[in-house]
KOLNUNU-225047 format. One record per residue: z, x, y of N, C-alpha, C, O in turn; residue in three letters. Coordinates in steps of 0.05 Angstrom, whole numbers, plus 5000, padded with zeros to 4 digits. Atoms other than C-alpha are relative to their C-alpha. Layout:
! KOLNUNU-225047
ZXYZXYZXYZXYALA
...
! end
This chain:
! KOLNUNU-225047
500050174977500050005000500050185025501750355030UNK
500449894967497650235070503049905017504449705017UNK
497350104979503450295123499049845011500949685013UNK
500350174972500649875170499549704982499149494993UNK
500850235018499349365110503949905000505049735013UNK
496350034996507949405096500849945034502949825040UNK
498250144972508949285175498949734990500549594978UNK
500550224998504548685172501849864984503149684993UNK
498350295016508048325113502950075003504349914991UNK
497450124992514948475138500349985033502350005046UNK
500250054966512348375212502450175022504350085034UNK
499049854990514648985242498050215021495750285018UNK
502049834988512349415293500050335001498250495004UNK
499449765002516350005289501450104976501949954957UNK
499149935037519550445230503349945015504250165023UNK
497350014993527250165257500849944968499849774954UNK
498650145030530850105190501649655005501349464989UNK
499150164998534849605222498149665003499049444995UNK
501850124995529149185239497949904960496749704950UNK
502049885026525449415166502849754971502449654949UNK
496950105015532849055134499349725009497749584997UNK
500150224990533348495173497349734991497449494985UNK
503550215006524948215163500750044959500649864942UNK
499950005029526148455089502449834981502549844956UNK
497350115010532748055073499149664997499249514978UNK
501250295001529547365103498150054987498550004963UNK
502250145019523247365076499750094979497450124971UNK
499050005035526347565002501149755003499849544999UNK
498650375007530746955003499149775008499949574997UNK
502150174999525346555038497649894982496449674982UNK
501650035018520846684982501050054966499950114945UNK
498650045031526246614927499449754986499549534996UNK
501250215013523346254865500849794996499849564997UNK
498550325002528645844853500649845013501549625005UNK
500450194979528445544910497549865022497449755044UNK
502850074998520945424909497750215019495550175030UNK
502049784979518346084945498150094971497950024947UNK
502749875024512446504908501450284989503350385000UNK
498249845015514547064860498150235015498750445026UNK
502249734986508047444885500350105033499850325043UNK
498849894975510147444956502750114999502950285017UNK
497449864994517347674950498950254977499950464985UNK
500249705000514448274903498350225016498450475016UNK
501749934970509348384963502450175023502450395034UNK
497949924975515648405011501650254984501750454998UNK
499149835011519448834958499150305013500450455026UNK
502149834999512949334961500350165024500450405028UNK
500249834974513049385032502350075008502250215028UNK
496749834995520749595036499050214990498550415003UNK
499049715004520350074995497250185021498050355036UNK
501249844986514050375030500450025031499150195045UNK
499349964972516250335096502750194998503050385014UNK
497949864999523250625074498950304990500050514997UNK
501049765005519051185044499750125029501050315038UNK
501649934975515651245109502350155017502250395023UNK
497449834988522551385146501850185000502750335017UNK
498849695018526051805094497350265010497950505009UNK
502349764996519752265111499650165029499150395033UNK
500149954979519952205184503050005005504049975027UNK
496849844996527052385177500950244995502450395008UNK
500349675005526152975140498750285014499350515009UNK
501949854990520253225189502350125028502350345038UNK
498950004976525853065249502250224994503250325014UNK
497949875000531253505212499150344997500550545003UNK
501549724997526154125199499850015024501250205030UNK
500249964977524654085267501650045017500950175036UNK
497349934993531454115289501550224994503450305007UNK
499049705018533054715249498650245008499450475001UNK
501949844997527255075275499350245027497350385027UNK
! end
């Protein structure tokens, strides 16, 4: 999954974790089955957590080399 594909489906604009938590929390329990959501959109939303949290862990690591440097 393309980053910019993970903002769109948790409608984000920036890599804020807090932001990245927040869109990912509602629209999991929005699209919980048992309560008539789609199984394929909440592992969509799954998808794009983790690749956006990839995305941050990375640009966290670039910010702490750079700091050291």
């Amino acid at each position: 999954m393309t980053l910019e594909e993970a903002k769109q489906i948790l409608n984000v604009d920036k890599l804020e974790k807090d932001a990245i938590k927040a869109s990912y929390e509602h629209l999991f329990k929005a699209n919980d089955k048992s309560k008539g959501g789609s199984f394929y959109i909440q592992s969509k939303v799954v998808r794009a957590k983790e690749r956006l949290d990839q995305e941050v862990s990375q640009e966290t690591s670039k910010t702490a080399k750079e700091s050291t440097s």
